[in-house]
FIROTI-850653 format. One record per residue (C-alpha): residue number from 1; residue in one letter; x, y, z. Coordinates in Angstrom, 1 decimal, m for minus. Layout:
N
NUM; A; X; Y; Z
...
***
This chain:
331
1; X; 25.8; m9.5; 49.9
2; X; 23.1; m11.0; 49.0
3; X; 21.9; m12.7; 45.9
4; X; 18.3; m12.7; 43.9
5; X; 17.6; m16.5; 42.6
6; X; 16.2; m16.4; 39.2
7; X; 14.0; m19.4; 38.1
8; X; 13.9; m19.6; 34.5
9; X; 11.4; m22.1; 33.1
10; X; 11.5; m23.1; 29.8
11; X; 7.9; m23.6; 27.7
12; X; 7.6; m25.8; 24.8
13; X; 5.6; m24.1; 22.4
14; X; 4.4; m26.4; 19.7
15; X; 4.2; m24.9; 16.2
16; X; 2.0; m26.5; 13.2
17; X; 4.0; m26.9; 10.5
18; X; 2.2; m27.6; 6.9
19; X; 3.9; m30.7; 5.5
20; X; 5.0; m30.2; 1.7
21; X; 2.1; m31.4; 0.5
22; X; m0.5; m29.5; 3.2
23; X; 0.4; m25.7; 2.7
24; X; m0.1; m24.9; m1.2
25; X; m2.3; m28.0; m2.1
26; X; m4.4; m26.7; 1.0
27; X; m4.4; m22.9; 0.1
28; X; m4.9; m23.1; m3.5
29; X; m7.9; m26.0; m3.1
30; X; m9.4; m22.8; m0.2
31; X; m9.0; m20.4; m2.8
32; X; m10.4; m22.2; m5.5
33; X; m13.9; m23.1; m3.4
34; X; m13.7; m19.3; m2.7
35; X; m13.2; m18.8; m6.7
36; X; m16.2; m21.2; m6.8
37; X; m18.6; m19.3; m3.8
38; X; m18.2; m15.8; m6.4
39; X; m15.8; m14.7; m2.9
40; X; m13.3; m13.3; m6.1
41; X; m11.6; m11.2; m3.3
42; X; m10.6; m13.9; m0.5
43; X; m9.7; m16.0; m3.3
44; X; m7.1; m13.9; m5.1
45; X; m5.5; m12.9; m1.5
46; X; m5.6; m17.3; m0.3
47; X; m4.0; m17.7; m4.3
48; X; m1.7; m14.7; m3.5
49; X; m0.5; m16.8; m0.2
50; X; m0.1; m20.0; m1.6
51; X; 2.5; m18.3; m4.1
52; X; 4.1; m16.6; m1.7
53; X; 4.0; m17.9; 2.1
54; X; 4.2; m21.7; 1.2
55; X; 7.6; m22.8; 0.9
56; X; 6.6; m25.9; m1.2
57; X; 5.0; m23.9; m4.0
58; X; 6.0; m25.2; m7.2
59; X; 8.0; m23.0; m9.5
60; X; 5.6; m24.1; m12.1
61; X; 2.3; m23.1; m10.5
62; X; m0.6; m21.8; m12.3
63; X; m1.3; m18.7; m9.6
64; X; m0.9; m16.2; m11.7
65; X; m3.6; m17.6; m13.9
66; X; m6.4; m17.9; m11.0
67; X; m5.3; m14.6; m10.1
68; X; m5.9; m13.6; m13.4
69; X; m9.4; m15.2; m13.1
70; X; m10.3; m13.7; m10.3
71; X; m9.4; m9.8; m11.5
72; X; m12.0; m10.9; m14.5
73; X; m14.6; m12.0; m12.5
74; X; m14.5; m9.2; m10.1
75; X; m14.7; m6.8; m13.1
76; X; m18.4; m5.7; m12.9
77; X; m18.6; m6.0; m16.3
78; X; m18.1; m9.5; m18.8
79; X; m18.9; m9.3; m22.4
80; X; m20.1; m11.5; m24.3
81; X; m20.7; m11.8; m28.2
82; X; m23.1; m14.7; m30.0
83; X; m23.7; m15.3; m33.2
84; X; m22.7; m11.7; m33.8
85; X; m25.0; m10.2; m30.9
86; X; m22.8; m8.7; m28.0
87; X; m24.3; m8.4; m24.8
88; X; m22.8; m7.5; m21.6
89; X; m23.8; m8.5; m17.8
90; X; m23.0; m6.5; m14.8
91; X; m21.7; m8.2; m11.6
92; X; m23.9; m7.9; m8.7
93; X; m21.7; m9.2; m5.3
94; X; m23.7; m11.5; m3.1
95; X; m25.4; m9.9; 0.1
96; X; m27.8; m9.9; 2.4
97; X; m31.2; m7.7; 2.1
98; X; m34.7; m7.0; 3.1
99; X; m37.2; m8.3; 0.0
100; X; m40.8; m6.9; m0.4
101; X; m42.9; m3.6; 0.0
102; X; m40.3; m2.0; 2.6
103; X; m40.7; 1.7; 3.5
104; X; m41.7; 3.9; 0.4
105; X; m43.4; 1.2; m1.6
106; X; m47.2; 0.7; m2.4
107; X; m48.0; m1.5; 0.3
108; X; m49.6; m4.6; m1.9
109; X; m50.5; m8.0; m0.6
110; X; m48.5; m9.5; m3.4
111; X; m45.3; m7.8; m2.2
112; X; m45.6; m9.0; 1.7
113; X; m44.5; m10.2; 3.9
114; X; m41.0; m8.6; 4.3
115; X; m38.8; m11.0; 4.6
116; X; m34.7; m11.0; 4.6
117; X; m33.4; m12.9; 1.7
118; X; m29.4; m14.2; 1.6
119; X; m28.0; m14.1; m1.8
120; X; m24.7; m15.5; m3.6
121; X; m22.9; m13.9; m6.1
122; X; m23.9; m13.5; m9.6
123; X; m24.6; m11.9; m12.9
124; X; m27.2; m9.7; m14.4
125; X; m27.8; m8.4; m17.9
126; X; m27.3; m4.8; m18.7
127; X; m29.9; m4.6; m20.8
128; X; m33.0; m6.3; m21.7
129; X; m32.8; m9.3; m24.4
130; X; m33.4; m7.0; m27.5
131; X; m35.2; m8.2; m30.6
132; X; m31.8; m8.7; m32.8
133; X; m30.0; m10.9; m30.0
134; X; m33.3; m13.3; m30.0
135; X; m33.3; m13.2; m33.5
136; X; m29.4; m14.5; m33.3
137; X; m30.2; m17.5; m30.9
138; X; m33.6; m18.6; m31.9
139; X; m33.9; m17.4; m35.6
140; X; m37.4; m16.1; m34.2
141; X; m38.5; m12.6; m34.9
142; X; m41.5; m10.5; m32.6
143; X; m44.1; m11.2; m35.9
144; X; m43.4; m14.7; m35.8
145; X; m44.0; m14.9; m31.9
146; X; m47.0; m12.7; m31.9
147; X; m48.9; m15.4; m34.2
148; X; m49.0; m17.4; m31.4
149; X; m50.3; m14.9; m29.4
150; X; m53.5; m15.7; m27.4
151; X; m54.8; m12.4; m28.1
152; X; m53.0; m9.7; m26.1
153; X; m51.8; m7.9; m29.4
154; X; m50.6; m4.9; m30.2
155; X; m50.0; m3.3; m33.6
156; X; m47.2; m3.9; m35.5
157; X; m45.0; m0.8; m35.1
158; X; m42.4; m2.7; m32.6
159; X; m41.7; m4.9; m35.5
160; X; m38.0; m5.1; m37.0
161; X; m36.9; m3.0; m34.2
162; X; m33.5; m4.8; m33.3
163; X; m32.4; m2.5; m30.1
164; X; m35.7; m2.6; m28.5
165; X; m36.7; m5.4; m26.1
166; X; m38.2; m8.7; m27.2
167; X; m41.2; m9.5; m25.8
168; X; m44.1; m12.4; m26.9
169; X; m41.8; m15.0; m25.9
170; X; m43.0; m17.6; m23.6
171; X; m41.2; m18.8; m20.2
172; X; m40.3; m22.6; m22.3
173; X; m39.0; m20.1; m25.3
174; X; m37.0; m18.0; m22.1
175; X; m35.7; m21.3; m21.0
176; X; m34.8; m22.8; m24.4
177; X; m32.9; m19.3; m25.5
178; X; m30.5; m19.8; m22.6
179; X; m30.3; m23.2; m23.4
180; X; m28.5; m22.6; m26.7
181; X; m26.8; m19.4; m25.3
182; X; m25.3; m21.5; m23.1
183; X; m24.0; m24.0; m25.7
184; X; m23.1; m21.7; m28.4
185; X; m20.6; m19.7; m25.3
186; X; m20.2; m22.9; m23.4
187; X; m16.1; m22.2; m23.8
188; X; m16.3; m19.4; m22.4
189; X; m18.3; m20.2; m19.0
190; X; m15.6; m21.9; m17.0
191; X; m18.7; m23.0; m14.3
192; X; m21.1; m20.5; m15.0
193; X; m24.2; m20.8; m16.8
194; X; m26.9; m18.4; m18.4
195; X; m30.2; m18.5; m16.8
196; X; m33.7; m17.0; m16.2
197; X; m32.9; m14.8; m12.8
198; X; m35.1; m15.7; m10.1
199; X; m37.3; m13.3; m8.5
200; X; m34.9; m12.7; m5.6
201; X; m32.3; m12.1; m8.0
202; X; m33.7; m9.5; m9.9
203; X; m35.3; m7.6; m7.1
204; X; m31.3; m7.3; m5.4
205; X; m30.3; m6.2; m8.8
206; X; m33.3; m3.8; m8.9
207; X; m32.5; m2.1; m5.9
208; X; m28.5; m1.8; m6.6
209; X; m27.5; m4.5; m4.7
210; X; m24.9; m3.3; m2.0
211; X; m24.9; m0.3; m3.6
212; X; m28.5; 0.5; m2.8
213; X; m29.9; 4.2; m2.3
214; X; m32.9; 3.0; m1.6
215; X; m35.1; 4.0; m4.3
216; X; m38.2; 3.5; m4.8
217; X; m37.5; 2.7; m8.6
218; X; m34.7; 1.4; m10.1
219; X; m32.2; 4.0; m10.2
220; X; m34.3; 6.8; m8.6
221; X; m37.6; 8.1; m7.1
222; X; m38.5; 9.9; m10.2
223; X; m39.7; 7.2; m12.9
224; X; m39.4; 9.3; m15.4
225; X; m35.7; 9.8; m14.7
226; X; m35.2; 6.0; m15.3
227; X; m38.1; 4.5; m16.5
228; X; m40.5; 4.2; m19.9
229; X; m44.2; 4.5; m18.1
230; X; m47.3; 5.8; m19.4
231; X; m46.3; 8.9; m16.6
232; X; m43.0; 9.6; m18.3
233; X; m44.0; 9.0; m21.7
234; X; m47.2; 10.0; m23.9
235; X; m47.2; 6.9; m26.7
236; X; m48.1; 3.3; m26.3
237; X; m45.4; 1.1; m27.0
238; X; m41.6; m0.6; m25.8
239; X; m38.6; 1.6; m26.4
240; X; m35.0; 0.6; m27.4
241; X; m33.1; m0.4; m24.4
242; X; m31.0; 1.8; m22.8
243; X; m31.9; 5.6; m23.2
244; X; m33.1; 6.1; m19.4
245; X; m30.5; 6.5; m16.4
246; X; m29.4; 3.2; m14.9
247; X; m29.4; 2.2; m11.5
248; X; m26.7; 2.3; m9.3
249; X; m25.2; m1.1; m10.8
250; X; m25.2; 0.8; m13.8
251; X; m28.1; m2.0; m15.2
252; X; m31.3; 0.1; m17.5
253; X; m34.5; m0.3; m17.5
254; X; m35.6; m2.2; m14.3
255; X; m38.3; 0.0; m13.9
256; X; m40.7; 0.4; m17.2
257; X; m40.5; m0.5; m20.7
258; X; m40.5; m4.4; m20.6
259; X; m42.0; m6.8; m17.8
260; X; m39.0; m9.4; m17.2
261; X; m39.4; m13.2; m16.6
262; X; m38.4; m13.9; m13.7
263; X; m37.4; m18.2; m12.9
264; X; m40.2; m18.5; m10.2
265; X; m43.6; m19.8; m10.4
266; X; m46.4; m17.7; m9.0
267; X; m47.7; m17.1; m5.6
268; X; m50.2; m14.0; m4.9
269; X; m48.3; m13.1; m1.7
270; X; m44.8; m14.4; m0.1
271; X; m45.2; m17.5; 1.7
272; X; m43.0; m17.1; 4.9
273; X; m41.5; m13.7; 6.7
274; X; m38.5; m16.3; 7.2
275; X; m35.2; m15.5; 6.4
276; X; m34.4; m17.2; 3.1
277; X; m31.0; m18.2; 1.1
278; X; m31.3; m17.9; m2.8
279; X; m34.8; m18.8; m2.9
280; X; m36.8; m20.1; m6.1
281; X; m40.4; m19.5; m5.6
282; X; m42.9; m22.5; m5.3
283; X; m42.3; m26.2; m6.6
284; X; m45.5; m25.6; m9.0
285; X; m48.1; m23.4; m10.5
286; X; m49.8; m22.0; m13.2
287; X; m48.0; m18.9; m13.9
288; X; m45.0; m17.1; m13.8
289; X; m43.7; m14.2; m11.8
290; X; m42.8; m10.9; m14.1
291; X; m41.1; m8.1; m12.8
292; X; m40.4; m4.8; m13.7
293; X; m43.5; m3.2; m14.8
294; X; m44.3; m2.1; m18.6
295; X; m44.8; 0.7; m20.6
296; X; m48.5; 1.1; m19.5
297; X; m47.7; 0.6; m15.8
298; X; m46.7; 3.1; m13.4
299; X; m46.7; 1.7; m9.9
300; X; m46.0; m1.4; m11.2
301; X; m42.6; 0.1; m11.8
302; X; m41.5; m0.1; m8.2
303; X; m38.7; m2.4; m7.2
304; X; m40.8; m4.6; m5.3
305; X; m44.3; m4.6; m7.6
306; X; m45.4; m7.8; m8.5
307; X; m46.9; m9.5; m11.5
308; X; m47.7; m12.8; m13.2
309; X; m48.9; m14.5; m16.6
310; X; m50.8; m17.2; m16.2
311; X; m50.7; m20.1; m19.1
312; X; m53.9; m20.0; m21.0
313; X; m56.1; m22.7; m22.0
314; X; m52.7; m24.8; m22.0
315; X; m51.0; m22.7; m23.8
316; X; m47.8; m20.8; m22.7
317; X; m48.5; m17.5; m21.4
318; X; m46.8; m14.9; m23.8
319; X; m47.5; m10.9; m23.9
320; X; m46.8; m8.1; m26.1
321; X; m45.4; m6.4; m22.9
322; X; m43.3; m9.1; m21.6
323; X; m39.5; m9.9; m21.9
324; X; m36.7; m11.2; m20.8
325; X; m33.2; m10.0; m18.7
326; X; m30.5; m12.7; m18.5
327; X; m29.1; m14.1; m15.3
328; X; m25.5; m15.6; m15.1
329; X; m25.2; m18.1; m12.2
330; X; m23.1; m20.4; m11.0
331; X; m23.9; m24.4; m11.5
***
């Protein structure tokens, strides 16, 4: 008879084990800089872990509450209410996409080169800043704005219209008004902060962010589906906000009615076809970059047109035409 020798050899696998102290302080500090990136999803699943895989998580955690956070943040939709005004702003997830006169836009010098453009996460205004919410912040109305006007003025009939955009405001005025915006909701923030949105940031929102169809206006390829224009309407002025179709972030009026401010100072074409992460324009200028159009301007209309006002005679530029959307950003 004979016998098969067996050799058993034993392997000593070495397993990392989180001390007390590593595996929930380490998770819930990871989820929290997720929290912090706008990455709402991997940071509720990493909060959901360090409640439930760690055995050294405290029976008096505060998990639930970031969870909680995180459910809020990743709802496309936060209102707001100031001084009386509410607002909402629409949630645009961070992404990656191609910036400038891309297939089926007029093919301007202003809008090229194509270039990709890397975005974080943030927040954009549902609607244009209408005259009544201005009024609320800055106690200014579209008469006493127009006074200062430098002589692009228009008659009165967009006067005392509270749910129509404001315009005549000037980029300073644009950065003061979310100064206070900011201060009067500073409780409710938590990180966040109210802001001019920069070029990059409104284009993405333009286009639908990762939701894009691809249109060549915001929302659609027919402007008058989505857009005030002097093609889709026959008068000469701003509309209320909201009465077109909205894109496919479910934001109105990115194409038409009001030219928007954007943060970025003016260049006549884009300085590099470089890949760029949440740009900001040039260090200086003498202008502004304004997106979006107006009522008198069709092609303009197009998610990647371009525009500017320049500052006159030293003066802040300000327009009959021109308005603002709100950005929400992380510091």
């Amino acid at each position: 008879m004979k016998f098969k020798q067996f050799i058993i050899i034993l392997v000593t696998i070495s397993i990392p084990v989180f001390s007390v102290a590593d595996c929930y302080t380490s998770l819930r500090q990871k989820a929290i800089e997720a929290y912090n990136r706008g990455e709402y999803d991997r940071a509720k699943s990493t909060f959901q872990s360090a409640k439930e895989d760690c055995p050294d998580t405290p029976s008096n955690n505060d998990i639930d509450s970031w969870i909680q956070k995180c459910n809020s943040a990743k709802s496309r939709t936060r209102t707001f209410k100031a001084n009386g005004q509410q607002f909402n702003m629409i949630f645009v997830e961070g992404g990656t996409f191609i910036m400038g006169a891309t297939q089926g836009q007029t093919q301007s010098k202003m809008s090229l080169p194509v270039h990709e453009v890397e975005l974080t996460s943030y927040y954009i205004a549902e609607k244009e800043v209408t005259q009544a919410l201005w009024y609320a912040i800055m106690g200014t109305t579209l008469r006493d704005l127009r006074t200062l006007n430098c002589g692009n003025d228009y008659a009165d009939k967009d006067d005392n219209k509270p749910n129509q955009p404001m315009t005549y405001m000037s980029w300073p005025e644009c950065q003061e008004f979310c100064r206070r915006l900011n201060a009067i909701l500073s409780d409710q923030l938590e990180g966040w902060s109210f802001a001019i949105p920069t070029e990059a940031q409104w284009e993405y929102a333009a286009r639908g962010g990762k939701y894009s169809r691809n249109y060549k206006y915001s929302g659609s390829n027919n402007i008058s589906e989505v857009g005030w224009t002097n093609l889709s309407i026959s008068s000469d002025h701003i509309r209320a906000v909201g009465q077109k179709k909205a894109n496919e972030l479910g934001i109105y009026d990115m194409s038409g009615n009001a030219s928007e401010w954007c943060y970025d100072w003016w260049l006549d074409h884009y300085p590099s076809a470089a890949r760029s992460f949440n740009p900001t324009g040039p260090t200086s200028g003498n202008g502004h970059v304004t997106r979006g159009g107006a009522w008198f301007q069709y092609q303009a209309g197009e998610v990647s047109s371009r525009s500017w006002e320049y500052d006159y005679q030293g003066k802040p530029a300000r327009s009959s035409w021109v308005g603002l959307r709100l950005a929400l950003v992380k510091k």
